[in-house]
One Martini backbone bead per residue (centre of mass of N, CA, C, O) as a GRO file, in nm:
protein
   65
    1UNK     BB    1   1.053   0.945  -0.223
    2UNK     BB    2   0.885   1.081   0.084
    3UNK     BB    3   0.656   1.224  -0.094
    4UNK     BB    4   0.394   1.287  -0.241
    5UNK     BB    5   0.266   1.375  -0.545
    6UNK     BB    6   0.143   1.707  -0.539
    7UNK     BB    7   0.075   1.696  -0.231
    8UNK     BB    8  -0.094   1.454  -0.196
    9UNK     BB    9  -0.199   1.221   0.021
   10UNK     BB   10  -0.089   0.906   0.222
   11UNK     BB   11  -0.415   0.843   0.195
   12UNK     BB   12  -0.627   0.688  -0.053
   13UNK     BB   13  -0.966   0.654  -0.195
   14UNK     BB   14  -1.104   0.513  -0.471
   15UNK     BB   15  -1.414   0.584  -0.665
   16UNK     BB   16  -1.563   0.399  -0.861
   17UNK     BB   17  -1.648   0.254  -1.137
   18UNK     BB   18  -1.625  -0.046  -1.300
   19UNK     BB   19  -1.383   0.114  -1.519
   20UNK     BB   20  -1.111   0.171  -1.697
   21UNK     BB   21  -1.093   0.454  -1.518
   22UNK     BB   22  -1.055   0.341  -1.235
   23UNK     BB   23  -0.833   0.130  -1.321
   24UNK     BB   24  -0.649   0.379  -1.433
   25UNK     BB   25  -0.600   0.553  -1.140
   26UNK     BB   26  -0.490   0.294  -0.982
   27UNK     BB   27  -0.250   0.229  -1.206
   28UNK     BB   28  -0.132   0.523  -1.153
   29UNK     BB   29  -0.057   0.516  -0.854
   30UNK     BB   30   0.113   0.284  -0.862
   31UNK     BB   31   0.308   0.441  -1.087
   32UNK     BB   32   0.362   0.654  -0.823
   33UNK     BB   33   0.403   0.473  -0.535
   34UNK     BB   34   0.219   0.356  -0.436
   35UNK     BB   35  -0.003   0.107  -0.255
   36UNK     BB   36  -0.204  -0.111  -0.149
   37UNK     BB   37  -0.468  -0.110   0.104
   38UNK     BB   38  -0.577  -0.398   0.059
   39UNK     BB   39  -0.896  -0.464  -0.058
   40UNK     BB   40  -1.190  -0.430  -0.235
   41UNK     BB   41  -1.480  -0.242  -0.256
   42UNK     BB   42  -1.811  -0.364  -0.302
   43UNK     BB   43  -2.079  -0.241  -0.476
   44UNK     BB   44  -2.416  -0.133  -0.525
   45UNK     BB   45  -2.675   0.099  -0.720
   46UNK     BB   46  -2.861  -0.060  -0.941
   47UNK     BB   47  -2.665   0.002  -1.224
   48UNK     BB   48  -2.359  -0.096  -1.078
   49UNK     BB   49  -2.043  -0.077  -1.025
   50UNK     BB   50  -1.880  -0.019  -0.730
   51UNK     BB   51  -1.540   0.126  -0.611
   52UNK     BB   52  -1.282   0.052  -0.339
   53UNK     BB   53  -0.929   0.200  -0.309
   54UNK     BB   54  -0.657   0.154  -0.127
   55UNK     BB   55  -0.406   0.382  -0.064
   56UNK     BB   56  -0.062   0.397   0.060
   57UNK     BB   57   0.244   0.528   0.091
   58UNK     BB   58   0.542   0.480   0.138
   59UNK     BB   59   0.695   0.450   0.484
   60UNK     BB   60   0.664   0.619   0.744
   61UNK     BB   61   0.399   0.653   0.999
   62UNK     BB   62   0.514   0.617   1.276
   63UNK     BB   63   0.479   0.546   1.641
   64UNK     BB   64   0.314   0.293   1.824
   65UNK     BB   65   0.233   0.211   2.174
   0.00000   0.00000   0.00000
């Protein structure tokens, strides 16, 4: 597949709460072909853990000069 599905675009963040629905989201994007890009980040909000991750779709990019 050349394209993300639905629609998607080839570069998403995900936020949300450190929580089994999260780590869902991220888990679904993995197995539709998405890949990580980097590392999450993580913040407090005073009551909870925020996590953010981006993914990004396999392919070219462009080129760069």
């Amino acid at each position: 597949m050349s394209a993300p599905p639905d629609g998607l675009p080839v570069y998403r963040v995900l936020t949300g709460p450190d929580d089994s629905a999260f780590c869902r989201r991220v888990s679904e994007a993995l197995a539709a072909g998405y890949e990580l890009h980097g590392g999450p980040a993580v913040t407090f909000d005073g009551e909870r853990v925020i996590v953010a991750q981006a993914v990004l779709w396999p392919g070219p990019r462009g080129k760069r000069e």
